[in-house]
C-alpha positions as CSV (number, residue, x, y, z in Angstrom):
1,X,108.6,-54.2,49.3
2,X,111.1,-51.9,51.1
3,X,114.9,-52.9,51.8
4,X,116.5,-51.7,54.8
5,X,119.5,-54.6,54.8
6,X,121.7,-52.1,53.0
7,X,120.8,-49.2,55.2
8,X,122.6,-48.4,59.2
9,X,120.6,-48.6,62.1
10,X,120.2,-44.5,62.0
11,X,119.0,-45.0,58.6
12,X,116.7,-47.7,59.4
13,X,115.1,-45.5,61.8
14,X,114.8,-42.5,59.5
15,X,112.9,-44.7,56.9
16,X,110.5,-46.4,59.0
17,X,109.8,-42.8,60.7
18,X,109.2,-41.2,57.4
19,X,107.0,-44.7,56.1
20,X,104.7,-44.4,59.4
21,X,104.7,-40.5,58.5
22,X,103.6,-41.5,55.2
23,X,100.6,-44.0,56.2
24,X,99.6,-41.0,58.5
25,X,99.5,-38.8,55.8
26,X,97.2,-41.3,53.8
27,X,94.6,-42.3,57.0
28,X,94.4,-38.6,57.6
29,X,93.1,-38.3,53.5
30,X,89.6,-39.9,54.5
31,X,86.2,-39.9,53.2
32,X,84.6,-37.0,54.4
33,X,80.7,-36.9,55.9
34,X,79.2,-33.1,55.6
35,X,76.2,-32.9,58.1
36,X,73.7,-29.9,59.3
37,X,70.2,-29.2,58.9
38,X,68.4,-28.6,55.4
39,X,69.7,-24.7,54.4
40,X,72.2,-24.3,57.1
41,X,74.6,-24.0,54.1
42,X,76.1,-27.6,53.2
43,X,75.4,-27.0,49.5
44,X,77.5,-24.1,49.4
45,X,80.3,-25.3,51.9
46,X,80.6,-28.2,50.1
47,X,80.9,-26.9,46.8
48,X,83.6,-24.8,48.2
49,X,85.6,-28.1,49.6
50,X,85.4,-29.4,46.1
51,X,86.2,-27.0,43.5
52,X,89.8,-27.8,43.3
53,X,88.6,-31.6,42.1
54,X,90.1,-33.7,44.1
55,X,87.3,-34.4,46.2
56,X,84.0,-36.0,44.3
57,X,80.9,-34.6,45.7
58,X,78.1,-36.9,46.4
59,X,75.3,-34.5,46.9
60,X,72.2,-35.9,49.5
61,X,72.5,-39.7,49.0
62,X,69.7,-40.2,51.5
63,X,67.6,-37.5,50.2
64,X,64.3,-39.8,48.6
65,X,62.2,-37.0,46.9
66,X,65.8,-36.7,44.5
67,X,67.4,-39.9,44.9
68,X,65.6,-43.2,43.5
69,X,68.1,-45.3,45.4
70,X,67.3,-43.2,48.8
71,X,63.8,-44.0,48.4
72,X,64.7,-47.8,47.9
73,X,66.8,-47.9,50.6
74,X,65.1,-45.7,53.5
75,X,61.8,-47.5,52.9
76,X,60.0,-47.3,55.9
77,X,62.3,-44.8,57.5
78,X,61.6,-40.9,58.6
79,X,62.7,-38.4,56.8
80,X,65.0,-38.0,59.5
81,X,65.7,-41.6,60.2
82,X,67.2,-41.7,63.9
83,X,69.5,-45.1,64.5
84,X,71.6,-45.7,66.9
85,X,75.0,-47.5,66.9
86,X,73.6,-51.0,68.0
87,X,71.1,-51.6,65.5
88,X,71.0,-53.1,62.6
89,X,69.6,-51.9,59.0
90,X,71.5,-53.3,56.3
91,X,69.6,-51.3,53.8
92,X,70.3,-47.8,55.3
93,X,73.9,-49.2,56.0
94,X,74.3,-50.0,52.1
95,X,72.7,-46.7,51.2
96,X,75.8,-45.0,52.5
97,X,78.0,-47.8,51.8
98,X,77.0,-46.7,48.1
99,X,77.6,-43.4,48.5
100,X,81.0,-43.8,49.4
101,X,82.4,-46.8,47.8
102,X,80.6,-46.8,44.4
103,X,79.9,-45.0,40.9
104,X,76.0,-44.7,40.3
105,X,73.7,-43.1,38.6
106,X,72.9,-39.8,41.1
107,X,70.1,-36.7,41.6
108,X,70.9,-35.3,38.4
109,X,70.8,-38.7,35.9
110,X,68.8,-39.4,33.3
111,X,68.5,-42.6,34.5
112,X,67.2,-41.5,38.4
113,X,64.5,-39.6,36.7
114,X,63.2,-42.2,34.7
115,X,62.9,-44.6,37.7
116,X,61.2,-42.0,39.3
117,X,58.4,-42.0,36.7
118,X,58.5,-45.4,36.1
119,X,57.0,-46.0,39.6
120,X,54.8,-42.9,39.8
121,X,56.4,-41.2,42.4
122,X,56.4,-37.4,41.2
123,X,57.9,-35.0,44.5
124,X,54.2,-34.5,45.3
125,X,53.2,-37.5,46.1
126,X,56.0,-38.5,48.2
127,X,55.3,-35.3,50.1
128,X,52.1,-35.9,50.9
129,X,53.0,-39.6,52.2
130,X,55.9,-37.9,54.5
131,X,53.3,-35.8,55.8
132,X,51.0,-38.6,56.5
133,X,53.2,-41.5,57.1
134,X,56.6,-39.6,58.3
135,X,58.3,-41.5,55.8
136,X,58.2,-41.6,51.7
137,X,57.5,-44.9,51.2
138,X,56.0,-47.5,53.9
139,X,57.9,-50.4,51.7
140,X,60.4,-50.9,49.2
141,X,58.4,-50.6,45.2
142,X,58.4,-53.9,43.8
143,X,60.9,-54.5,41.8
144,X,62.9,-51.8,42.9
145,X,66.1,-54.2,43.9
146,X,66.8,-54.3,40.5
147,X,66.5,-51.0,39.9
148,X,69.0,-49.9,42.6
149,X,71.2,-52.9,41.0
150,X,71.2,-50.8,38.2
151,X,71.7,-47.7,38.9
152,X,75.1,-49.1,40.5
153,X,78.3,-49.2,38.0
154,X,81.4,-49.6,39.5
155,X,83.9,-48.5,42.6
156,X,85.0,-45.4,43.1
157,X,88.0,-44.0,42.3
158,X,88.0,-40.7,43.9
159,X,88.2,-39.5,47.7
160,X,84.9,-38.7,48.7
161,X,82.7,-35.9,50.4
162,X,79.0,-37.3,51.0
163,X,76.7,-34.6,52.1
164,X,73.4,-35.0,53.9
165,X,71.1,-32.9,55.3
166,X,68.6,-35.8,56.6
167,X,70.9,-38.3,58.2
168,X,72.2,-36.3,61.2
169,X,70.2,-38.6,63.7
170,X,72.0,-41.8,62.5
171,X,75.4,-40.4,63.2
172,X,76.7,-42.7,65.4
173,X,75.2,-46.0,63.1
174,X,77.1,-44.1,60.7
175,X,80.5,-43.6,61.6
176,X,80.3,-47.2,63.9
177,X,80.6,-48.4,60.0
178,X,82.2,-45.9,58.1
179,X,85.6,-45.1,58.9
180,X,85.2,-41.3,57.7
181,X,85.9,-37.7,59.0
182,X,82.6,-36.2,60.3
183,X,82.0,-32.4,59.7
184,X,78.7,-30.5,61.1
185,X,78.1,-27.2,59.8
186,X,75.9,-24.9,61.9
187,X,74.3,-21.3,61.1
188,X,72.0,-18.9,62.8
189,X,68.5,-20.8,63.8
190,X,66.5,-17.4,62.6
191,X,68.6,-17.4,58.9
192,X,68.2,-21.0,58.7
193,X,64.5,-20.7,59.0
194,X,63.8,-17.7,57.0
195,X,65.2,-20.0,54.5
196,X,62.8,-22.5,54.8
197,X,59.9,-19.7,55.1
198,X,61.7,-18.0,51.5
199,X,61.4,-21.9,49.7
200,X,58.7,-22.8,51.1
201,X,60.6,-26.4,52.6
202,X,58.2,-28.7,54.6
203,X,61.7,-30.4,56.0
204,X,61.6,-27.2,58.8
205,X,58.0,-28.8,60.9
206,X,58.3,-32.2,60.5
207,X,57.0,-33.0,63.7
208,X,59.8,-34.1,65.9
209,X,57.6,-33.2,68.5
210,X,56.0,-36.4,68.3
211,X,58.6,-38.3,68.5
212,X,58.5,-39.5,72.1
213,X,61.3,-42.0,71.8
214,X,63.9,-39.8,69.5
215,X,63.1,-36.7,72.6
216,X,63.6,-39.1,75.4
217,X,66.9,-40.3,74.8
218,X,68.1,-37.1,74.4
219,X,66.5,-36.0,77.9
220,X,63.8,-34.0,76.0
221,X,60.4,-33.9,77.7
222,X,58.2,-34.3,74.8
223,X,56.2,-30.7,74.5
224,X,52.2,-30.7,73.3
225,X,52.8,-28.6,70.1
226,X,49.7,-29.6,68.2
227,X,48.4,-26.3,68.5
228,X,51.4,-24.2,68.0
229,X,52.1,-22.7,65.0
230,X,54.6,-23.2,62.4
231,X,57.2,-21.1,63.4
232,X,57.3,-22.0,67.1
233,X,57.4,-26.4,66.1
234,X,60.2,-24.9,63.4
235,X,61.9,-23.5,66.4
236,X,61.9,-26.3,68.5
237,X,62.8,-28.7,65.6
238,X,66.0,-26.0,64.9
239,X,66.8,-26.4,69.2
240,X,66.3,-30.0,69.3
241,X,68.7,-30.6,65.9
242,X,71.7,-28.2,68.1
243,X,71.2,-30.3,71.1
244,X,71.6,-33.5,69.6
245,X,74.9,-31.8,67.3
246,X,76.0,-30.3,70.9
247,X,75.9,-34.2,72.7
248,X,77.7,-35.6,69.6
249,X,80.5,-32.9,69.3
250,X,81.1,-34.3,73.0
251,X,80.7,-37.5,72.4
252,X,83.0,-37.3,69.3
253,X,86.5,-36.3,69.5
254,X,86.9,-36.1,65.7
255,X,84.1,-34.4,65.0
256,X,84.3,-30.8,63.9
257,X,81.9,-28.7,63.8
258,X,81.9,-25.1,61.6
259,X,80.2,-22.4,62.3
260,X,78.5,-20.5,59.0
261,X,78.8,-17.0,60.4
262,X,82.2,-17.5,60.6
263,X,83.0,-18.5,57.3
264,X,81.1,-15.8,56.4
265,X,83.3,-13.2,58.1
266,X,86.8,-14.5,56.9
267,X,85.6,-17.0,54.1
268,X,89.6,-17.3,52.7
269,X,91.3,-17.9,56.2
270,X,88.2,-19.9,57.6
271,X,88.4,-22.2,54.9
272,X,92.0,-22.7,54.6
273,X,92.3,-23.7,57.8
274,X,89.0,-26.0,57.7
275,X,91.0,-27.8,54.3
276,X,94.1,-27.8,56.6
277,X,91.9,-30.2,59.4
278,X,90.1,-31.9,57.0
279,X,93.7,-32.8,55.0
280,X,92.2,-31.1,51.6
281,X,94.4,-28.9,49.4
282,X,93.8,-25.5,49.4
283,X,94.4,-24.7,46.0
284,X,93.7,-21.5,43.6
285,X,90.5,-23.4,42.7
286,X,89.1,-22.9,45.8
287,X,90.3,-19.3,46.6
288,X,88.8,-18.7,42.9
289,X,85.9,-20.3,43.6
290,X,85.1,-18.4,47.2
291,X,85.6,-14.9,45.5
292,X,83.3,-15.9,42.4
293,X,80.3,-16.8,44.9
294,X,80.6,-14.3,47.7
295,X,77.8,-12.2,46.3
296,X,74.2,-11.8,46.0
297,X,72.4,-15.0,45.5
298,X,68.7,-16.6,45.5
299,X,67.2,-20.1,46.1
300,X,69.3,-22.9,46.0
301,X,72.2,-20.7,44.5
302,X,75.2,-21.4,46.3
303,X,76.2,-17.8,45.9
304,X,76.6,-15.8,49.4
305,X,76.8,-11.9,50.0
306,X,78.3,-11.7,53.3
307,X,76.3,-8.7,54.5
308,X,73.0,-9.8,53.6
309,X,73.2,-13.1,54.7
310,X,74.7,-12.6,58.4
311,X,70.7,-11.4,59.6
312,X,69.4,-12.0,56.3
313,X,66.0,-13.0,58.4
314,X,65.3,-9.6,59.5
315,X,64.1,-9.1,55.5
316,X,62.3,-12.5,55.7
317,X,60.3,-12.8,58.9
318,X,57.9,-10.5,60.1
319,X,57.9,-9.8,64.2
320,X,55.7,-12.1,64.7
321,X,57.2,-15.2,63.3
322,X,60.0,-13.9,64.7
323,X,59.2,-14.0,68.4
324,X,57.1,-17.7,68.0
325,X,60.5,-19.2,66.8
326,X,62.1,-18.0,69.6
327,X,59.8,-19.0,71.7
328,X,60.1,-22.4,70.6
329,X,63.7,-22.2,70.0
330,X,64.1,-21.3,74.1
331,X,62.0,-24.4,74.8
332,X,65.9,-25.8,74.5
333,X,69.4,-25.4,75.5
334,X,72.4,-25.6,73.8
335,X,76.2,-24.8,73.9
336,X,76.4,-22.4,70.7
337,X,76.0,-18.7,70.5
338,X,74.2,-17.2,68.0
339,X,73.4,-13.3,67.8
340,X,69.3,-13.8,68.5
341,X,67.1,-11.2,69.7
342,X,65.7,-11.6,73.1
343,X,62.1,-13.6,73.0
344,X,59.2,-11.3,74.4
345,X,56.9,-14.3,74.9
C-alpha cells in the first residue's frame, strides 16, 4: 500500500492525481466486443487489432456450425438470437462469460471437432435445421454439459477481443453484463452481399422478415417477402441490421462504430487512431501487418486490395440482383451513407 505520511500536501495531491490517472489508464484497457454482419469485414479488422499480441483473439464464440460450445449454449436460440437487457438466459450469458474470462478449447481444436462428430452434427445438418427450425439445435445434446465442462481449462490471462458476427441483436443483454468496449464495424450493403452471393453464405436470407416481434420493437412493419427473391429479403435483412446498429450507436455513448470504406482509404491513419480510442498499442506489428494484407485476396482471406474491394460488387452482381437489393434495401432507413446506385424499381 502507498505512503503519503512522508510526502507535503502538494505532493499528496500530485500522487493521488497520477494514481487516479493510473486506474484510468487501466479501466480504459478493457475487453473489447467486435460486432457487424457476417462479411462486413470483422475477420480482417480484427486480425489487424491483434497482430502486435497483446490482444487474444476469440474468433465467433457464438458461432454453432464452428463452435461445439456455441451450439451447447445457444440451444434453442436463432442464429441471430435477439435478447434484450431484462431477460434472463444464463446459458447465452455464460457463452460469452466464456469467451471472455476463460481458456478453452476453440473453432480450430482438435478437441471441438471431435465433439462435433461425436454427436453427429456435421455443418450440413445443422444447416438444414437452421433453415427449418431458425435455430441449430431445438435442445441442448445430451450429455453435452460435460462436454462444454471440458472443453473449459482455465482463466484467462490476456486482454481480450471477442468477435461475433451473430450476436448483434443481443447487444444490450450483452454489455448490461459485460463491462467491455463495444465496436461495430459497417461496410457497403452491395459489397457485403456480393460476399455472401461469392461464398455462397445462407447467413445473408435468414428470414428476419418473419420475425414479427424482433421488427416491431424496432418500429419495423413486418413486410410479406415470401415471394421475393433472394436478393431483395438479403436487402432488407442488410437495412434492418443498419437500423438496429443506427438505434444502438444512439442509444450507446461508448459505442463506436467504423466504417470499412474508410479503413480502406487510409488503412495506417484509420487504424491508428481506432487503437488510439480503443486504448491498443499501435505497434510496428500492426503497421507490418496492414501493408502485408492490403492486396488481392479470395474467400475468407483476410487479405484486402483497396481498389477492388471499394465496389468490388459491380464484378459480383449482375443488374438484376443489383436493383432487387436495392429495392429491398430502400424498404428501410438509416443514418449511414454509403455510395449506392439509385434503385429503378
Amino acid at each position: 500500500m502507498l505512503n503519503l505520511n512522508y510526502l507535503r500536501p502538494p505532493q499528496v495531491i500530485a500522487a493521488l492525481f497520477n494514481i487516479l490517472r493510473a486506474l484510468d489508464e487501466e479501466q480504459k484497457k478493457k475487453d473489447i466486443l467486435l460486432m457487424g454482419v457476417p462479411r462486413s469485414g470483422t475477420s480482417w479488422f480484427s486480425q489487424i487489432l491483434s497482430a502486435n499480441g497483446k490482444l487474444k483473439l476469440i474468433h465467433e464464440p457464438d458461432n454453432e456450425l464452428n463452435s461445439f460450445l456455441a451450439l451447447h449454449y445457444k440451444a434453442g436460440l436463432n442464429r441471430y438470437p435477439y435478447l434484450k437487457k431484462v431477460e434472463k438466459h444464463p446459458a447465452y450469458k455464460k457463452l460469452f462469460d466464456v469467451a471472455f474470462n476463460y481458456q478453452y478449447s476453440d473453432h480450430t481444436s482438435r478437441l471441438n471437432r471431435l465433439s462435433f462428430i461425436l454427436y453427429n452434427k456435421p455443418k450440413k445438418k445443422l444447416q438444414e435445421s437452421i433453415k427449418k427450425h431458425g435455430t441449430a439445435a431445438l435442445q441442448k445434446p445430451i450429455g453435452s454439459s460435460a462436454i462444454a465442462k471440458f472443453l473449459v481449462k482455465g482463466e484467462a490471462k490476456k486482454r481480450r477481443l471477442v468477435k461475433s458476427v451473430h450476436g448483434l441483436l443481443s447487444l444490450p443483454f450483452l454489455l448490461d453484463r459485460f463491462d467491455v468496449k463495444p465496436v461495430v464495424i459497417i461496410r457497403n450493403p452491395l459489397s457485403v452481399y456480393s460476399s455472401y452471393v461469392s461464398l455462397k453464405m445462407p447467413d445473408g436470407n435468414r428470414r428476419i422478415f418473419k420475425r414479427k416481434k424482433l421488427l416491431e420493437d424496432f418500429g419495423v412493419h413486418p413486410p410479406n417477402l415470401d415471394n421475393a427473391s433472394k436478393a431483395k429479403r438479403a436487402g432488407f435483412q442488410l437495412a434492418f441490421f443498419y437500423k438496429v446498429i443506427e438505434k444502438y450507436n444512439k442509444k450507446f455513448d461508448d459505442l463506436l462504430v467504423v466504417k470499412y470504406e474508410d479503413i480502406l482509404d487510409n488503412p495506417l491513419d484509420e487504424i491508428k487512431a481506432i487503437c488510439r480510442e480503443l486504448n491498443i498499442e499501435y505497434s510496428e506489428k500492426i503497421q507490418q501487418y496492414i501493408k502485408d494484407h492490403m492486396k488481392k485476396g479470395s474467400g475468407y482471406a483476410t487479405y484486402r486490395d483497396p481498389k477492388e474491394q471499394k465496389e468490388v460488387w459491380r464484378k459480383r452482381l449482375s443488374e438484376e440482383e443489383v436493383q432487387d437489393f436495392l429495392e429491398g434495401y430502400f424498404m428501410l432507413e438509416n443514418e449511414f451513407k454509403f455510395n449506392l446506385p439509385q434503385s429503378k424499381k
